[in-house]
C-alpha positions in Angstrom: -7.3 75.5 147.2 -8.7 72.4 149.5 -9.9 69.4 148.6 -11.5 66.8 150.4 -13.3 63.6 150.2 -16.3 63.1 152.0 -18.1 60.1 152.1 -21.7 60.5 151.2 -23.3 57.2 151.5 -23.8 56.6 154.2 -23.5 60.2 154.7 -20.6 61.4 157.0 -20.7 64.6 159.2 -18.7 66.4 157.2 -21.1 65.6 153.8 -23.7 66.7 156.4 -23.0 69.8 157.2 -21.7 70.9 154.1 -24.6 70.0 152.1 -26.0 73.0 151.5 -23.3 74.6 150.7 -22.8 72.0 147.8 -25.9 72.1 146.6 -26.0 75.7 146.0 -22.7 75.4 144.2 -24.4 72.5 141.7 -27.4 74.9 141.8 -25.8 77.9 140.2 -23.1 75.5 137.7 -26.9 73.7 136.6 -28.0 76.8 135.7 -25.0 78.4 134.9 -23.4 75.5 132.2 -27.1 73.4 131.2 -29.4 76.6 131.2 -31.7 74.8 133.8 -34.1 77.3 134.9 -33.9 78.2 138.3 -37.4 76.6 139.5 -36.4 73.5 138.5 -37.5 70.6 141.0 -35.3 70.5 144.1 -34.8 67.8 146.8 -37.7 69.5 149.1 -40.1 69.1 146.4 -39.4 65.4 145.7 -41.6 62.7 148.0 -41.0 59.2 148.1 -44.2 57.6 149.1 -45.0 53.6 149.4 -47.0 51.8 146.9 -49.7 51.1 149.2 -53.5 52.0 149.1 -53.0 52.3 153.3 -50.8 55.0 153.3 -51.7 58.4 153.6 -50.0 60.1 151.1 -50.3 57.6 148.5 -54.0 57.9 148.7 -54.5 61.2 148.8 -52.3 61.9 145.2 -53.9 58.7 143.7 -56.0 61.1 141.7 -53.8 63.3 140.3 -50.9 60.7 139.8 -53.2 58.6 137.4 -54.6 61.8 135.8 -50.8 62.4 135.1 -50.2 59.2 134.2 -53.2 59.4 131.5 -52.1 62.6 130.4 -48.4 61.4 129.6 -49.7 58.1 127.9 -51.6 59.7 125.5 -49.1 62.8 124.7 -45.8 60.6 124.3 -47.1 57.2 123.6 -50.2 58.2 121.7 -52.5 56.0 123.7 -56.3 56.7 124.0 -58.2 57.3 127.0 -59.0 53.6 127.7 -55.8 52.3 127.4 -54.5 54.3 130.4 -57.3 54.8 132.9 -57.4 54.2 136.7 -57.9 50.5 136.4 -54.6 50.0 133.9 -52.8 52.8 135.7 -53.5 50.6 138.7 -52.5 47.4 137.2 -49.3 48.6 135.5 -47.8 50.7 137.9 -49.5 50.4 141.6 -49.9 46.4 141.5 -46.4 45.0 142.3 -45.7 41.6 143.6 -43.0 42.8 146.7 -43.9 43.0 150.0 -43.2 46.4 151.9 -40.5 45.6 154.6 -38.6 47.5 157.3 -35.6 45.3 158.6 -34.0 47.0 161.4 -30.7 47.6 159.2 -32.7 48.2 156.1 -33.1 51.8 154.5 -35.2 54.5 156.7 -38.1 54.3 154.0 -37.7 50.0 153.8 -37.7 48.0 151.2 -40.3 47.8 148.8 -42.3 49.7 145.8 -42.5 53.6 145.7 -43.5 56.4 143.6 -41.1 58.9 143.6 -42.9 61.9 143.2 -41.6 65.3 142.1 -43.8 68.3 143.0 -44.0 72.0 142.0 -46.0 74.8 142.8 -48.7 72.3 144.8 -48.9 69.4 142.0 -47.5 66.8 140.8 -45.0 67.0 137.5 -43.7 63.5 137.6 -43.3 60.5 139.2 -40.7 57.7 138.9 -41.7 54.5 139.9 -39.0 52.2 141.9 -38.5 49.7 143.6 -36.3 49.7 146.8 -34.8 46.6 147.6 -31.4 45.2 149.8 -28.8 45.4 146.8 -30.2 48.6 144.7 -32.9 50.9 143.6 -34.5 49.6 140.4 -36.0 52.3 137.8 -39.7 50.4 136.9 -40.9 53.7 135.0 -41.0 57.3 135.2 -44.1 59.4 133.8 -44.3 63.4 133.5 -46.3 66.2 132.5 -45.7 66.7 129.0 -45.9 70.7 129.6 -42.7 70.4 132.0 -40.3 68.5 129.4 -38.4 71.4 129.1 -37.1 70.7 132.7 -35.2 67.0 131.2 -37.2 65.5 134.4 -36.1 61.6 133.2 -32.7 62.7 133.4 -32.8 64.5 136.8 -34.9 61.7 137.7 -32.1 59.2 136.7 -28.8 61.1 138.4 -31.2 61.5 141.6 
């Protein structure tokens, strides 16, 4: 038996090149030990995208992130359509007072606010919102479909 440290932030050669390796091993225990199913989202389906009406993809899953975002309020938090439409999706969760910034020694994605979005099978099935900033990540809030809380996506969402 071997055992070796390897640093992974900021991720050294050897974390590198055994990654996959590693995370076939946490894969099969997930499944193995916690019963995960085996489609369960995995770091290819996860997109961090900025908090900004400019970008891209932000734009193009506005729709179906605030759809999701109704759909959660009113299944876990019991609130009605009005209280969770674009307008107060926008307010509460695309409005944030930081400024986007990419400092040369900064994170590859900068600093700033981001949906975290975790996608299966072509759609969205939850988002955490965070904020990325020069001493740590800060959880704002994290919102999924109701029909995927089998798959505990707050707590991957937390140990990711």
């Amino acid at each position: 038996l071997k055992v070796r440290v390897v640093r992974s932030s900021p991720p050294s050669s050897q974390f590198k090149a055994t990654f996959q390796e590693s995370y076939q091993v946490y894969k099969r225990y997930q499944m193995v030990i916690h019963k995960d199913p085996p489609d369960k989202p995995t770091i290819t389906q996860v997109r961090l995208v900025p908090v900004s009406f400019e970008d891209p993809q932000f734009k193009s899953s506005f729709n179906q992130s605030a759809t999701l975002f109704a759909k959660y309020q009113m299944a876990i938090h019991k609130d009605t359509p009005s209280e969770c439409g674009e307008n107060e999706f926008t307010r509460f969760l695309c409005d944030s007072p930081l400024e986007a910034e990419n400092p040369p020694n900064g994170p590859e994605c900068g600093y700033g606010s981001f949906h975290q979005q975790y996608w299966l099978d072509g759609k969205i099935i939850a988002v955490g919102v965070i904020d990325i900033l020069p001493c740590c990540v800060s959880s704002v809030y994290l919102y999924y479909d109701p029909d995927y809380s089998f798959l505990s996506l707050g707590v991957y969402s937390a140990l990711r």
